[in-house]
VEXZA-611945 format. One record per residue (C-alpha): residue number from 1; residue in three letters; x, y, z. Coordinates in nm, 4 decimals, decimal comma, padded with zeros to 6 digits. Last residue first. Example, Ala and Ser with C-alpha at 12.3 -4.5 7.8 and 13.67 -1.06 7.14 Angstrom:
+-----+---------+----------+----------+----------+
: num : residuo :        x :        y :        z :
+-----+---------+----------+----------+----------+
:   2 :     SER :  01,3670 : -00,1060 :  00,7140 :
:   1 :     ALA :  01,2300 : -00,4500 :  00,7800 :
+-----+---------+----------+----------+----------+
# end
This chain:
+-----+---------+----------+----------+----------+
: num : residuo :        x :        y :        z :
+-----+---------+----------+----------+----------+
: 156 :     UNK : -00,0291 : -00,6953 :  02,5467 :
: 155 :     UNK :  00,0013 : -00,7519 :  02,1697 :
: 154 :     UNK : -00,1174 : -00,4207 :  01,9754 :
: 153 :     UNK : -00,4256 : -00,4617 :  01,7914 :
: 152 :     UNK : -00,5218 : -00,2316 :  01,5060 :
: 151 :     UNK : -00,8722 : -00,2228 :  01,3048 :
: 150 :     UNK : -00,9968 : -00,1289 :  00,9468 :
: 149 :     UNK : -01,3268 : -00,1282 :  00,8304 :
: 148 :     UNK : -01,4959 : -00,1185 :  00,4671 :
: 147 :     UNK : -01,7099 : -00,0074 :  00,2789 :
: 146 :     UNK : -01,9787 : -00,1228 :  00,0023 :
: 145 :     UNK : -01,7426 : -00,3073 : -00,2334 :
: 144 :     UNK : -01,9365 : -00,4776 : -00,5717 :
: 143 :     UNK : -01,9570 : -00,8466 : -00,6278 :
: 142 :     UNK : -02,2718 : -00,9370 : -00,4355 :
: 141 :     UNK : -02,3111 : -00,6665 : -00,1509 :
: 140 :     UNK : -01,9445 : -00,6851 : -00,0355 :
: 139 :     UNK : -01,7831 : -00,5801 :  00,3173 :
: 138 :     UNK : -01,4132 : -00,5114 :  00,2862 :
: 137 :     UNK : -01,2321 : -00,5702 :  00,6570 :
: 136 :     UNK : -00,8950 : -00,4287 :  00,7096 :
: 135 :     UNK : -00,7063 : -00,6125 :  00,9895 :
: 134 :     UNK : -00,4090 : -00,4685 :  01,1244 :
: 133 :     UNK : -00,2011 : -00,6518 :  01,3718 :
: 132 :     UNK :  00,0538 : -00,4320 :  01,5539 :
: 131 :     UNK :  00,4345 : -00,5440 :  01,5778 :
: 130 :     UNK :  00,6183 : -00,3880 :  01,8402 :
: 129 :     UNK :  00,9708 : -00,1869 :  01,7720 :
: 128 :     UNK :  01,2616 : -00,0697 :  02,0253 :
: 127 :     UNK :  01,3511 :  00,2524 :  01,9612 :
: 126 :     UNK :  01,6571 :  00,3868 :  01,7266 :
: 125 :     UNK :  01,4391 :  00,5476 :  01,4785 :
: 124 :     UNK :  01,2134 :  00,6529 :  01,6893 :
: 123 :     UNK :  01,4736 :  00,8624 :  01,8785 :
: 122 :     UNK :  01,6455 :  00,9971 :  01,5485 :
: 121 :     UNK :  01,2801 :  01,1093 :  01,4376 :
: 120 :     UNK :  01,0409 :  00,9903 :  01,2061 :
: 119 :     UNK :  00,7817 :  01,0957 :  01,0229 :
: 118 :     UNK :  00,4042 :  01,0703 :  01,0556 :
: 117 :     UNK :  00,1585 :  01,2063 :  00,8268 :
: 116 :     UNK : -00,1053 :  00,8617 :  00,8129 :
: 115 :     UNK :  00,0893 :  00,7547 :  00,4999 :
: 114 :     UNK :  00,4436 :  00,8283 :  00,6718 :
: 113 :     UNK :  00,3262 :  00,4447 :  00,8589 :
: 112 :     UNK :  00,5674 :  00,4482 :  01,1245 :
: 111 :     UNK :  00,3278 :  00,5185 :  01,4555 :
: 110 :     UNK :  00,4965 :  00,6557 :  01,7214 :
: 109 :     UNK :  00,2531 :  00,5052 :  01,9869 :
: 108 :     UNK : -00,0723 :  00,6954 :  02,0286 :
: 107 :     UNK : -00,2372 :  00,5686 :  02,3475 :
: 106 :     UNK :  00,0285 :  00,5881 :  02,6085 :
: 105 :     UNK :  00,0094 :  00,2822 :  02,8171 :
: 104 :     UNK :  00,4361 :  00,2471 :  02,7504 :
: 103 :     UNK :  00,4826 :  00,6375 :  02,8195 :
: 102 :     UNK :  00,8575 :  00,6037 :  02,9429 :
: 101 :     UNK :  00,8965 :  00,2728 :  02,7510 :
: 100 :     UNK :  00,7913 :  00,4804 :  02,3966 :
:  99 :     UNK :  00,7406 :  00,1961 :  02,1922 :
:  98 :     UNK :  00,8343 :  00,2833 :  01,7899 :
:  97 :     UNK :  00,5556 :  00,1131 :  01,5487 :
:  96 :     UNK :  00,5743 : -00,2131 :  01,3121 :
:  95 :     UNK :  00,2856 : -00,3139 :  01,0855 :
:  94 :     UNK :  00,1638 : -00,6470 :  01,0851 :
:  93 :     UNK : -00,0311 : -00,7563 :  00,7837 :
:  92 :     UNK : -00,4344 : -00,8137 :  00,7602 :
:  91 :     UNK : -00,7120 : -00,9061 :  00,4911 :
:  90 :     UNK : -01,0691 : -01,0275 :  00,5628 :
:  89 :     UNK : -01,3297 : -01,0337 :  00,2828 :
:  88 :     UNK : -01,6669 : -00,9790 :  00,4621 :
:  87 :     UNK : -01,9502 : -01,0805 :  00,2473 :
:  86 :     UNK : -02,2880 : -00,9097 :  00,2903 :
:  85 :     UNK : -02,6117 : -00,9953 :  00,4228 :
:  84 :     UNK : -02,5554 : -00,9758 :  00,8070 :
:  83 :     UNK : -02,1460 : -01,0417 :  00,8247 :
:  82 :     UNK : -02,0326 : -01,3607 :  00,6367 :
:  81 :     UNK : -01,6509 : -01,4567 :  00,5903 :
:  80 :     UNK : -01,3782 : -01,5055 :  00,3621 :
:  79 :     UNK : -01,0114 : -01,5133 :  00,6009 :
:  78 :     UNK : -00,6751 : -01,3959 :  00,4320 :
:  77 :     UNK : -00,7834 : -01,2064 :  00,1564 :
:  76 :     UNK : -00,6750 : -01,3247 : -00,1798 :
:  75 :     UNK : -00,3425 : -01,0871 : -00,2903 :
:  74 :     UNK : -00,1985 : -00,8235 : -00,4464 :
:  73 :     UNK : -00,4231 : -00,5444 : -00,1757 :
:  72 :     UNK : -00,5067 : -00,3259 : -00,5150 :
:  71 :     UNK : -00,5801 : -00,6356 : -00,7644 :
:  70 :     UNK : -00,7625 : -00,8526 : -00,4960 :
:  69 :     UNK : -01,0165 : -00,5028 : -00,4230 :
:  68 :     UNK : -00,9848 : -00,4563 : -00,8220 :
:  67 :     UNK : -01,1483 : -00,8527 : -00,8976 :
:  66 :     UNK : -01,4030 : -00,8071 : -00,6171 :
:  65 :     UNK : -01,5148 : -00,4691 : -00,7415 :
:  64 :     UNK : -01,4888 : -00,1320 : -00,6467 :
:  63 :     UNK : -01,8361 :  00,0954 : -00,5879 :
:  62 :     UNK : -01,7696 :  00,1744 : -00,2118 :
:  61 :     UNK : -01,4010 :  00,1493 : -00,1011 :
:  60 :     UNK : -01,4231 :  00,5267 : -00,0048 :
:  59 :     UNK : -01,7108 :  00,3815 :  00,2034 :
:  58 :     UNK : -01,5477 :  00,4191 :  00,5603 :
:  57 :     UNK : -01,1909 :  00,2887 :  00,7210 :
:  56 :     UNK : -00,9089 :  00,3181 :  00,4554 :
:  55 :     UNK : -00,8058 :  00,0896 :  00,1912 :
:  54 :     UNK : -00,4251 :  00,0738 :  00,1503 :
:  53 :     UNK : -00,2595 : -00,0986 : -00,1399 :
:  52 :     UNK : -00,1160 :  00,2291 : -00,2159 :
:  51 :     UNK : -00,2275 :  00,2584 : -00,6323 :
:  50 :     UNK : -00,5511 :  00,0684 : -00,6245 :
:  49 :     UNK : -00,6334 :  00,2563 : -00,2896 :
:  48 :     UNK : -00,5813 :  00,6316 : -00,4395 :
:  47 :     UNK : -00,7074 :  00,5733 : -00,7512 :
:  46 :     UNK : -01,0262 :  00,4323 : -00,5855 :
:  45 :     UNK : -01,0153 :  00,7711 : -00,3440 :
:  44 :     UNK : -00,9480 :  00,9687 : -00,6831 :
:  43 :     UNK : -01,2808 :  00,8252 : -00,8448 :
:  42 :     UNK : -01,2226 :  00,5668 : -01,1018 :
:  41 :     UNK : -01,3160 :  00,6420 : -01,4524 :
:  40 :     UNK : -00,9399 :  00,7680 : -01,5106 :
:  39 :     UNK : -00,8769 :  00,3701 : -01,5428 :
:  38 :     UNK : -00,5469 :  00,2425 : -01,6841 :
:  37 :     UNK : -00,3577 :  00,4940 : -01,4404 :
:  36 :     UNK : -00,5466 :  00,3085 : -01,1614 :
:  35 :     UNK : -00,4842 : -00,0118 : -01,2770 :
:  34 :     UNK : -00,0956 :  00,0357 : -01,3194 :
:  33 :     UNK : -00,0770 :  00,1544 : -00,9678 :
:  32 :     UNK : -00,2799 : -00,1275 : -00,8706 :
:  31 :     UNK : -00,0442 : -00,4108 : -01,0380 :
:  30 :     UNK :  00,3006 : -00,2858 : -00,8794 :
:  29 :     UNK :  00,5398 : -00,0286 : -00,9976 :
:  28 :     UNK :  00,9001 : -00,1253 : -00,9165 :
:  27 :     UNK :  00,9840 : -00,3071 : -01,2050 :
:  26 :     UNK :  00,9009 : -00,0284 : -01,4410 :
:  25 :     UNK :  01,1656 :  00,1967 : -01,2378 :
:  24 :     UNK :  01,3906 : -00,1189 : -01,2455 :
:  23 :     UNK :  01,3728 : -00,1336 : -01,6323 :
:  22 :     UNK :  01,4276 :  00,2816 : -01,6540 :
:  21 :     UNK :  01,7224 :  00,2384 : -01,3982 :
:  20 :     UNK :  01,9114 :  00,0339 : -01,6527 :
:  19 :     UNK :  01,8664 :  00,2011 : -01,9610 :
:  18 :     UNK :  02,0148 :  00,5006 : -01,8161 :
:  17 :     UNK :  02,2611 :  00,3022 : -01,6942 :
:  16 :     UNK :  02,3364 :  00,2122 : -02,0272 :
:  15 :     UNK :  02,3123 :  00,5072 : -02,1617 :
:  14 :     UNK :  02,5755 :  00,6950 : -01,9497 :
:  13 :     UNK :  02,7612 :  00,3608 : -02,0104 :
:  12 :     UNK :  02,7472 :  00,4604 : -02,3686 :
:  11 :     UNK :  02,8465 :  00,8197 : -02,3388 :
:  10 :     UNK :  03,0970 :  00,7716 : -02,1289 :
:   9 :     UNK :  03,2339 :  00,5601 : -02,3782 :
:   8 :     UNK :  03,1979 :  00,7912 : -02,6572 :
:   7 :     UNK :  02,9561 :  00,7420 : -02,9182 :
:   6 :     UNK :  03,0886 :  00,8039 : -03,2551 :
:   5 :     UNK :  02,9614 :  01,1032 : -03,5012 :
:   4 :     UNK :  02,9913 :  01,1016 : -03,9017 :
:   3 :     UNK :  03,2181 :  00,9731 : -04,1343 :
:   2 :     UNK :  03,4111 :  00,6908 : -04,0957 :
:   1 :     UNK :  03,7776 :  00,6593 : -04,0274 :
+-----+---------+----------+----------+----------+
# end
């Protein structure tokens, strides 16, 4: 027998999946987050957006570039357009919300975004879903973010 300590077997699987859940841990972090710990120069509302993916109505935008706006949302907008002097980059997803039938023209649905502060409850959980359109808008002034707007529309 050799000298010295061996490694168990619990010890190496312990390891292993150690090893393991590091790799999908770095997996899981997307390009913005990355960005955004790259760049302390950013202000915490650019941190904020290059790390959720989520650019909120108003100028917090203002300042970012074309390049970090497609970096942050992962993807090319879905519609370039004009608007006045500026560019309009055009991106939108569906987000799902809870529909209350006994309040259906009520105007805040259960919304299930936890960004915005909600959480859910049994109920939502087990109510019937609608998809709402979201549309953020970033306006440009040549290749730098001025603000941007952000809409819902619920089907009728």
């Amino acid at each position: 027998m050799r000298a010295g300590k061996r490694c168990g077997r619990g010890e190496a699987l312990r390891a292993g999946v150690f090893a393991i859940a590091l790799c999908l841990l770095a997996a899981c972090t997307n390009e913005g987050q990355t960005y955004a710990k790259n760049h302390p120069e950013l202000t915490p509302a650019q941190r904020r957006i290059m790390a959720t993916g989520q650019i909120p109505d108003g100028t917090a935008v203002a300042g970012l570039t074309r390049d970090q706006i497609r970096i942050a949302m992962g993807s090319d907008p879905a519609t370039f357009d004009r608007v006045g002097d500026e560019d309009a980059w055009v991106f939108s997803h569906k987000k799902a919300i809870a529909k209350n039938p006994e309040f259906a023209n009520a105007p805040s649905d259960s919304v299930l975004d936890r960004s915005h502060g909600y959480s859910e409850t049994d109920t939502d959980q087990n109510a019937p879903r609608v998809d709402v359109d979201v549309k953020t808008t970033v306006f440009f002034n040549g290749n730098i973010a001025t603000h941007a707007h952000t809409s819902e529309e619920k089907p009728q």
